[in-house]
mmCIF file of the N, C-alpha and C atoms, coordinates in Angstrom:
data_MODEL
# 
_entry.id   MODEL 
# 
loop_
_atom_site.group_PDB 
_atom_site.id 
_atom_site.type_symbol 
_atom_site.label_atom_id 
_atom_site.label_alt_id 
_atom_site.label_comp_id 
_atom_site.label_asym_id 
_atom_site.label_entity_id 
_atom_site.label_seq_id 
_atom_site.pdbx_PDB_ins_code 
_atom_site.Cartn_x 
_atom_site.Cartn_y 
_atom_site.Cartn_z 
_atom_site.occupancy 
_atom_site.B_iso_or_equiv 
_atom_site.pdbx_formal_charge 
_atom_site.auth_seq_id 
_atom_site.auth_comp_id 
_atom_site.auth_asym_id 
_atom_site.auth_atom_id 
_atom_site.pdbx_PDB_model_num 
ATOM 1   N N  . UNK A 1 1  ? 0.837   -1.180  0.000  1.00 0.00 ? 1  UNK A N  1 
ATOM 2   C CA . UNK A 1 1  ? 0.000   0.000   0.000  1.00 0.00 ? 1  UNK A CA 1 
ATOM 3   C C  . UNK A 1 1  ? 0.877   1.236   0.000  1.00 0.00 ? 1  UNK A C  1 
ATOM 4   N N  . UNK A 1 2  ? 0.547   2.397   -0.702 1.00 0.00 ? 2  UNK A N  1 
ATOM 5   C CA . UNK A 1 2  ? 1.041   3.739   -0.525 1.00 0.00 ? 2  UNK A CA 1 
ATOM 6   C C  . UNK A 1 2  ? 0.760   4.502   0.762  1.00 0.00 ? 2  UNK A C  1 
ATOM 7   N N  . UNK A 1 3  ? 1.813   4.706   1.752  1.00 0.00 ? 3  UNK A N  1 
ATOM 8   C CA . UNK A 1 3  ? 1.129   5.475   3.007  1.00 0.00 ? 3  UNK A CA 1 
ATOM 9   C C  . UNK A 1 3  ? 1.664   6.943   2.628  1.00 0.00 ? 3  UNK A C  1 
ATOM 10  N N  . UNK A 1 4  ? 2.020   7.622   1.483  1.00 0.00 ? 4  UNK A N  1 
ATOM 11  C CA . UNK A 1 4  ? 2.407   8.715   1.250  1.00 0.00 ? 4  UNK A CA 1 
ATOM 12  C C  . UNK A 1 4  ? 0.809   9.314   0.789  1.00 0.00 ? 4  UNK A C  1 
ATOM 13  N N  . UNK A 1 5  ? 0.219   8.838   -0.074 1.00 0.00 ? 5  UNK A N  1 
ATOM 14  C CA . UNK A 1 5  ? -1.288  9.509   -0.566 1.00 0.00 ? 5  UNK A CA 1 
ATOM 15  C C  . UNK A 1 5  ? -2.328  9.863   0.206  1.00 0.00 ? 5  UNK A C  1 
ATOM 16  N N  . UNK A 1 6  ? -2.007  8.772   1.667  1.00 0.00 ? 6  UNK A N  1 
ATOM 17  C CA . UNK A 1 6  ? -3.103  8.625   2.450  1.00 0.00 ? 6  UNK A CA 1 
ATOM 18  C C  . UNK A 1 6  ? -3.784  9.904   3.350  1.00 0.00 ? 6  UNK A C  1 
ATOM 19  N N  . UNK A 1 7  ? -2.511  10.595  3.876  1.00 0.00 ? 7  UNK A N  1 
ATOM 20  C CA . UNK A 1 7  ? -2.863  12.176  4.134  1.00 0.00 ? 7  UNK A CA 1 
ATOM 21  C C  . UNK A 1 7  ? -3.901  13.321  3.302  1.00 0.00 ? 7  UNK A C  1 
ATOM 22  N N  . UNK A 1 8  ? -3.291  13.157  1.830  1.00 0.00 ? 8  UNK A N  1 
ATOM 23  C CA . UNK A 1 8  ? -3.735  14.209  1.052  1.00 0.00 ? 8  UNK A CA 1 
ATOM 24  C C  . UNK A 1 8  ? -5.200  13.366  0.929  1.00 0.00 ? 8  UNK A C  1 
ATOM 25  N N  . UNK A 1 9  ? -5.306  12.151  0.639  1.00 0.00 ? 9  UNK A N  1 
ATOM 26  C CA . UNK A 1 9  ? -7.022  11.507  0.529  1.00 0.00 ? 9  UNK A CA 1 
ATOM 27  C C  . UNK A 1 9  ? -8.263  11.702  1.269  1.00 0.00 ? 9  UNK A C  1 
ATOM 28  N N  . UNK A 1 10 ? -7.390  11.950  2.620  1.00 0.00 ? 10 UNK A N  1 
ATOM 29  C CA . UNK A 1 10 ? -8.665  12.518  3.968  1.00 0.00 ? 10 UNK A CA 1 
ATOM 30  C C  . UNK A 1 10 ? -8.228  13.468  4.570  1.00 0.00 ? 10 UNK A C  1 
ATOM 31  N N  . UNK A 1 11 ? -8.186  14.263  3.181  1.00 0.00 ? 11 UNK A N  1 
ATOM 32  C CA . UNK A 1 11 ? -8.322  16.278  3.416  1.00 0.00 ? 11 UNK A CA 1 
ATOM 33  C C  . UNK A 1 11 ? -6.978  16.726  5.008  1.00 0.00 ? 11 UNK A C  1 
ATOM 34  N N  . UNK A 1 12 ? -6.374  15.982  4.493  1.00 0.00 ? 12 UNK A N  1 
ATOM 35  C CA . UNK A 1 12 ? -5.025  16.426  5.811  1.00 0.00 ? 12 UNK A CA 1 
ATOM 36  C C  . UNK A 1 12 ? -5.134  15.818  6.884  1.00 0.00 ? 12 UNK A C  1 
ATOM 37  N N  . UNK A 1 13 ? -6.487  15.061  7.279  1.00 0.00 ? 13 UNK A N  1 
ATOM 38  C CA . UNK A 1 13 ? -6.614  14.508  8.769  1.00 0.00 ? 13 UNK A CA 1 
ATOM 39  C C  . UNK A 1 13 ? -5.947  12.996  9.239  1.00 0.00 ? 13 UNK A C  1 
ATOM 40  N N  . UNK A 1 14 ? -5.440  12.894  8.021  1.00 0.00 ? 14 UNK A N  1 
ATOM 41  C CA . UNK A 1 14 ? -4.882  11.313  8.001  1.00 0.00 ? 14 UNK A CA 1 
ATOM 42  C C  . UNK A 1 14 ? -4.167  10.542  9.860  1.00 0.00 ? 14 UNK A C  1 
ATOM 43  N N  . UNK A 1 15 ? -3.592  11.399  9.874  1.00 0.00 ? 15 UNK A N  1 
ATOM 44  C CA . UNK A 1 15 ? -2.753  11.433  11.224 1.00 0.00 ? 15 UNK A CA 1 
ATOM 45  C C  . UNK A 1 15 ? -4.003  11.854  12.589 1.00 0.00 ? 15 UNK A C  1 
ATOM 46  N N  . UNK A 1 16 ? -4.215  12.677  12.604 1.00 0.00 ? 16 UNK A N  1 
ATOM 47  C CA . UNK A 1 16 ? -5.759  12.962  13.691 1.00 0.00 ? 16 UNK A CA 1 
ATOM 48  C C  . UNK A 1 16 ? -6.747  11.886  13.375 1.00 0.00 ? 16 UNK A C  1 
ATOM 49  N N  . UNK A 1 17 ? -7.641  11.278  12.514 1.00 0.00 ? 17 UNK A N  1 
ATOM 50  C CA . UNK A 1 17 ? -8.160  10.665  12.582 1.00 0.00 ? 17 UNK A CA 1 
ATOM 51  C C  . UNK A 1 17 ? -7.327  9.486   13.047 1.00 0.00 ? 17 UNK A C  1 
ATOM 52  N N  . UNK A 1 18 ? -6.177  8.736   12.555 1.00 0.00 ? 18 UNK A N  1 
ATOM 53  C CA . UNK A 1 18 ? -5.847  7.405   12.999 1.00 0.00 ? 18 UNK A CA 1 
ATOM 54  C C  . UNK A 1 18 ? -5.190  7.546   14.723 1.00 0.00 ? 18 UNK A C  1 
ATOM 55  N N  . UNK A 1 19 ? -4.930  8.902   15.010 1.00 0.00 ? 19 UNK A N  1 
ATOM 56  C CA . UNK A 1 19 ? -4.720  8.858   16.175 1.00 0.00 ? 19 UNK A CA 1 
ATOM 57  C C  . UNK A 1 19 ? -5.215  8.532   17.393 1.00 0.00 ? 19 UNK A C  1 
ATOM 58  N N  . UNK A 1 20 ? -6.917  9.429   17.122 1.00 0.00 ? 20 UNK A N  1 
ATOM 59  C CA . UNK A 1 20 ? -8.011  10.000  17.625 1.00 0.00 ? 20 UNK A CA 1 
ATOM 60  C C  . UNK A 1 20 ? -8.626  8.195   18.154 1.00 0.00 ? 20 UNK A C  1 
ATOM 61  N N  . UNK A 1 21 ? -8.833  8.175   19.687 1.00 0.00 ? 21 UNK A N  1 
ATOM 62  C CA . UNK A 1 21 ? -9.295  6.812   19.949 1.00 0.00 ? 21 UNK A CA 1 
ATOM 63  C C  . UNK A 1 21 ? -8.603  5.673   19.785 1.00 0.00 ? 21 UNK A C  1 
ATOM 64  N N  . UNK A 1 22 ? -7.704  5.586   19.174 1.00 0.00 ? 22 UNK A N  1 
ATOM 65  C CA . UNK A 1 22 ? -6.426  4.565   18.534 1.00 0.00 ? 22 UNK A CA 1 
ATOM 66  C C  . UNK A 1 22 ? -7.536  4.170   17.270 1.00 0.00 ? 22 UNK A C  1 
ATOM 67  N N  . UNK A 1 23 ? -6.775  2.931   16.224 1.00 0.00 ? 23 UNK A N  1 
ATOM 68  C CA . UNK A 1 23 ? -7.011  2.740   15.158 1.00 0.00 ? 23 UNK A CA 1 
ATOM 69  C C  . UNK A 1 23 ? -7.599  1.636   14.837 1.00 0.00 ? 23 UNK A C  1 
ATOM 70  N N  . UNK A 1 24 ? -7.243  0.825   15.703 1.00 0.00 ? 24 UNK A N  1 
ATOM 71  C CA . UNK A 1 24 ? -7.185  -0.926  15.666 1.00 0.00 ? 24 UNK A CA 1 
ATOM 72  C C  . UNK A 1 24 ? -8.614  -1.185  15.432 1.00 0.00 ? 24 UNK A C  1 
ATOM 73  N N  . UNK A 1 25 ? -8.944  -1.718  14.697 1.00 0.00 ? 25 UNK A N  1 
ATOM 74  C CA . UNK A 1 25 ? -10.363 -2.530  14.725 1.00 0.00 ? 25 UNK A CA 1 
ATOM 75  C C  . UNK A 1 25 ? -11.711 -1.357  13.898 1.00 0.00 ? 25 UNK A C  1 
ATOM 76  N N  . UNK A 1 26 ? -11.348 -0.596  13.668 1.00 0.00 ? 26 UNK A N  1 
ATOM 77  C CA . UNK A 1 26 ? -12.322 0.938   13.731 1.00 0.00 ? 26 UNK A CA 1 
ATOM 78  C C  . UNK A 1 26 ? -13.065 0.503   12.530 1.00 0.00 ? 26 UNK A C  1 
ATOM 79  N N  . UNK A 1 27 ? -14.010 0.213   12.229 1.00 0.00 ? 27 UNK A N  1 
ATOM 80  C CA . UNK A 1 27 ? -14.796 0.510   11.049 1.00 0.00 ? 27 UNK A CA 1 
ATOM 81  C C  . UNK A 1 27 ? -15.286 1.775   10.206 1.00 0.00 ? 27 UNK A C  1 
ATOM 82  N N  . UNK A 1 28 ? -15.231 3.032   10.981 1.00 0.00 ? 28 UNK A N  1 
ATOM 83  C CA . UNK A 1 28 ? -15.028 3.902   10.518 1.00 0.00 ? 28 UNK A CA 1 
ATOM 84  C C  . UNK A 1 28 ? -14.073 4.858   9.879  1.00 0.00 ? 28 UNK A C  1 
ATOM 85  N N  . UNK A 1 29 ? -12.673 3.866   9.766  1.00 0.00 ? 29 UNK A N  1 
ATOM 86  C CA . UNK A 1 29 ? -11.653 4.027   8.663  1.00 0.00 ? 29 UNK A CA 1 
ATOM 87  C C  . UNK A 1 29 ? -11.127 2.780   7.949  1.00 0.00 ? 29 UNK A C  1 
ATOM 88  N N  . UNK A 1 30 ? -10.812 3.543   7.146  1.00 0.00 ? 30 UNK A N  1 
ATOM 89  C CA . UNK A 1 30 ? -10.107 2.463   6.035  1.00 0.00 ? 30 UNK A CA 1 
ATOM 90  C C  . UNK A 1 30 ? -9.052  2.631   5.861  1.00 0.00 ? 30 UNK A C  1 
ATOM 91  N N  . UNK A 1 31 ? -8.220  1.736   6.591  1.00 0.00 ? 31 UNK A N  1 
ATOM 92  C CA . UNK A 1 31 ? -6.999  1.948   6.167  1.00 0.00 ? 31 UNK A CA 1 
ATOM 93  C C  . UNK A 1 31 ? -6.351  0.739   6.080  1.00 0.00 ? 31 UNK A C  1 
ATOM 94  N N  . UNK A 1 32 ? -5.589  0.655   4.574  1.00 0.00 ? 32 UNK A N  1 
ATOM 95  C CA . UNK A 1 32 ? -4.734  -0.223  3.699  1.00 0.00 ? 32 UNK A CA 1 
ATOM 96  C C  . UNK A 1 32 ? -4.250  -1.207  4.714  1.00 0.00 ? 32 UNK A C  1 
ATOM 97  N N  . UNK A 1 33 ? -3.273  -1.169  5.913  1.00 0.00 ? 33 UNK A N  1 
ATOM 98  C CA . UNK A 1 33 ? -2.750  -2.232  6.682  1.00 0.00 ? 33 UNK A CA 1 
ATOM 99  C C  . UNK A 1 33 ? -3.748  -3.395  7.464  1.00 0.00 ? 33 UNK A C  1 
ATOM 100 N N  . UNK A 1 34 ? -4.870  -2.806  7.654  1.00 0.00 ? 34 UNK A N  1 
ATOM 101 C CA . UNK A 1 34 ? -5.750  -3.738  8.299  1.00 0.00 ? 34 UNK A CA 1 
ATOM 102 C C  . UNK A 1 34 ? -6.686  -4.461  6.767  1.00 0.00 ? 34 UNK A C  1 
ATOM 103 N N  . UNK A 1 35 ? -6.311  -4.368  6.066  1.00 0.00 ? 35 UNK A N  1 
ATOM 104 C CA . UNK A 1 35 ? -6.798  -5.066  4.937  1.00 0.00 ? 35 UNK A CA 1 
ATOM 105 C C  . UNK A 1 35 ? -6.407  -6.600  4.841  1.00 0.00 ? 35 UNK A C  1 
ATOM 106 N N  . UNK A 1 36 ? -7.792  -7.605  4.488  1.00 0.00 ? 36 UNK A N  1 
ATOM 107 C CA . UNK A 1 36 ? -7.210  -8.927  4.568  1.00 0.00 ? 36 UNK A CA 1 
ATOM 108 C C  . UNK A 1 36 ? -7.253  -9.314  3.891  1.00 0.00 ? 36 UNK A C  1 
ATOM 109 N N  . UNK A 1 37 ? -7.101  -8.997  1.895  1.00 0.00 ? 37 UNK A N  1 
ATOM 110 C CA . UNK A 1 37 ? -7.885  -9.052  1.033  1.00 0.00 ? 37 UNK A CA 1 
ATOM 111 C C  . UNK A 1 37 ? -6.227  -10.188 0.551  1.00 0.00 ? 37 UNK A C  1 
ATOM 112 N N  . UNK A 1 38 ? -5.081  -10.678 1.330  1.00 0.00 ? 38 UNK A N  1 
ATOM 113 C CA . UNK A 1 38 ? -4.142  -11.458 0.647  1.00 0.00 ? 38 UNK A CA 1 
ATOM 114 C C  . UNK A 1 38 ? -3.729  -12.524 2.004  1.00 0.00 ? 38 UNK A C  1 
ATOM 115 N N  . UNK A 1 39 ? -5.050  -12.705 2.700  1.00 0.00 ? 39 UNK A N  1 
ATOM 116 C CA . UNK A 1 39 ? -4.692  -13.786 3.513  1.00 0.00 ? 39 UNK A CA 1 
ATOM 117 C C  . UNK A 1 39 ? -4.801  -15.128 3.062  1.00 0.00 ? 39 UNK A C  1 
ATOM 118 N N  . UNK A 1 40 ? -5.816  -15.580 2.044  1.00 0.00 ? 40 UNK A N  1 
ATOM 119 C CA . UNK A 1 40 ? -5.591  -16.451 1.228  1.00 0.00 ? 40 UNK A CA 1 
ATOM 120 C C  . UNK A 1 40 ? -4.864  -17.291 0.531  1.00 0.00 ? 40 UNK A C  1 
ATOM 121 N N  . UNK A 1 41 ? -3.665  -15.817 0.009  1.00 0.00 ? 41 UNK A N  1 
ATOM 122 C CA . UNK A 1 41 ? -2.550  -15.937 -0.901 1.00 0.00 ? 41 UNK A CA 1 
ATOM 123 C C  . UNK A 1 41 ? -1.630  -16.586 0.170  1.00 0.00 ? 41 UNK A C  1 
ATOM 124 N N  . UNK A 1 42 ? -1.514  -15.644 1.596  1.00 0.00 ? 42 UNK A N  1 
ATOM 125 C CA . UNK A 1 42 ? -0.585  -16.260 2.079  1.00 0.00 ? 42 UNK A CA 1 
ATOM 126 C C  . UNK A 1 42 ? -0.583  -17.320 3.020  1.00 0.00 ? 42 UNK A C  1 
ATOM 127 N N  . UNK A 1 43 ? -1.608  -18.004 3.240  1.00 0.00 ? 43 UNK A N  1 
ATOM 128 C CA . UNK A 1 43 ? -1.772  -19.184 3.617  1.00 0.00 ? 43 UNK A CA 1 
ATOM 129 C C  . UNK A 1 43 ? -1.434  -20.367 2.880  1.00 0.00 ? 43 UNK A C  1 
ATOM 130 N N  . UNK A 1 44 ? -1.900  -20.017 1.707  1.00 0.00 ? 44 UNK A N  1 
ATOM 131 C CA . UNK A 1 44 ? -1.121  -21.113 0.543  1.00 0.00 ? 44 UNK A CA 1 
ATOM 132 C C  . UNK A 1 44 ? 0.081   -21.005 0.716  1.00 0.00 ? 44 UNK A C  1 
ATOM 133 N N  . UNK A 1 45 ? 1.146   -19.875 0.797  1.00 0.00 ? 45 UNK A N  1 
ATOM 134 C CA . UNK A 1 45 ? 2.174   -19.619 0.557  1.00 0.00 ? 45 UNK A CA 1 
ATOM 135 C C  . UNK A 1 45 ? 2.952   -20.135 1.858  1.00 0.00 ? 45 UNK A C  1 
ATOM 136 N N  . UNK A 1 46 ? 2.069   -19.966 3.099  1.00 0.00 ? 46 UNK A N  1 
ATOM 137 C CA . UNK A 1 46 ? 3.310   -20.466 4.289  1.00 0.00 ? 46 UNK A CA 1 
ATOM 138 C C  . UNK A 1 46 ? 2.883   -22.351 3.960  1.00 0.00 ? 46 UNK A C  1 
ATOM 139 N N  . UNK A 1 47 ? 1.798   -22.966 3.452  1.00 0.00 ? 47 UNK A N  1 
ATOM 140 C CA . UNK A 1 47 ? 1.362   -24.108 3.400  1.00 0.00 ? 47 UNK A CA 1 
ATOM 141 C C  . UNK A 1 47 ? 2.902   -24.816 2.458  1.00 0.00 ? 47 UNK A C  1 
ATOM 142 N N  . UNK A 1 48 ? 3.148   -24.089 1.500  1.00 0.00 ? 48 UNK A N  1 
ATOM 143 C CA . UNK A 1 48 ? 4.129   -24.478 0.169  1.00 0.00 ? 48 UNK A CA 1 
ATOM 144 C C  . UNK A 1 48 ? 5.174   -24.438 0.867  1.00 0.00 ? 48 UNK A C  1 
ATOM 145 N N  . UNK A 1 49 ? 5.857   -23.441 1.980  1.00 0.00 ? 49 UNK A N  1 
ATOM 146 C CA . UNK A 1 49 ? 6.754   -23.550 2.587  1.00 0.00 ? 49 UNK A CA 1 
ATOM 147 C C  . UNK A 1 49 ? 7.200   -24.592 3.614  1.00 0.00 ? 49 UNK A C  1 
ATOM 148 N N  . UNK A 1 50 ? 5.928   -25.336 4.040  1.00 0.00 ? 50 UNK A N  1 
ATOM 149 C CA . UNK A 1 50 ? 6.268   -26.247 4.721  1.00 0.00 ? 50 UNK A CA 1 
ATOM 150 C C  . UNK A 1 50 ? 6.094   -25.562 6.667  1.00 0.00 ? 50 UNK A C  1 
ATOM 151 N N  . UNK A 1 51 ? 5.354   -24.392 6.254  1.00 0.00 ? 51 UNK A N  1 
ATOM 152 C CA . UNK A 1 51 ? 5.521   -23.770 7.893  1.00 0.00 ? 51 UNK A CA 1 
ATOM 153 C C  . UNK A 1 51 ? 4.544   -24.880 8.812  1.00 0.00 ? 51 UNK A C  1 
ATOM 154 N N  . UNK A 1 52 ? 5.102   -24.581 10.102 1.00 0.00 ? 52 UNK A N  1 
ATOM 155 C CA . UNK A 1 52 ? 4.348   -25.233 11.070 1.00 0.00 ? 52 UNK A CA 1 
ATOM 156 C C  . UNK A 1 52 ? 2.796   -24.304 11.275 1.00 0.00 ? 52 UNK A C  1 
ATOM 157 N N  . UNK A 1 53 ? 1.610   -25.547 11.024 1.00 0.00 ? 53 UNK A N  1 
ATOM 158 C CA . UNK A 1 53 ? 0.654   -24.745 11.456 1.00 0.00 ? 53 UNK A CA 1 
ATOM 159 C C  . UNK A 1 53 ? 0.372   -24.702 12.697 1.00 0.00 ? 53 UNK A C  1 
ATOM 160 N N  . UNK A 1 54 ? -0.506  -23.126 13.052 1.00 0.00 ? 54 UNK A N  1 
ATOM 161 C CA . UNK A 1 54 ? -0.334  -22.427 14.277 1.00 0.00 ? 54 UNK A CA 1 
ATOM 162 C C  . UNK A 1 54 ? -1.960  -22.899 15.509 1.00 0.00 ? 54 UNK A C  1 
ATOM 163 N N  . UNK A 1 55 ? -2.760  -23.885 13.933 1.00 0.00 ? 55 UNK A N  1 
ATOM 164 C CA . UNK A 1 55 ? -4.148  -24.158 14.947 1.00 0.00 ? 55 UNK A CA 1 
ATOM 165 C C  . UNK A 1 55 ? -3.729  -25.149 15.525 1.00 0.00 ? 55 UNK A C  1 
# 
């Protein structure tokens, strides 16, 4: 993800809003790192590696 755009996208507040309350879990932002849209990918990927599974 680009964290350079993310400021100018929400009108300068980028930093106050993710501050404001902490960030973790918030449904009322979107932001790129809490995205799970390549957990899929990498489950296959630690599977191919041979990682120890963690369940």
């Amino acid at each position: 993800f680009n964290l350079r755009g993310l400021p100018a996208e929400r009108g300068g507040r980028f930093y106050q809003d993710t501050a404001a309350y902490g960030h973790f879990g918030r449904t009322d932002l979107i932001l790129p790192w809490e995205e799970t849209d390549k957990a899929e990918i990498l489950k296959e990927a630690a599977g191919k590696s041979g990682a120890v599974s963690m369940a």
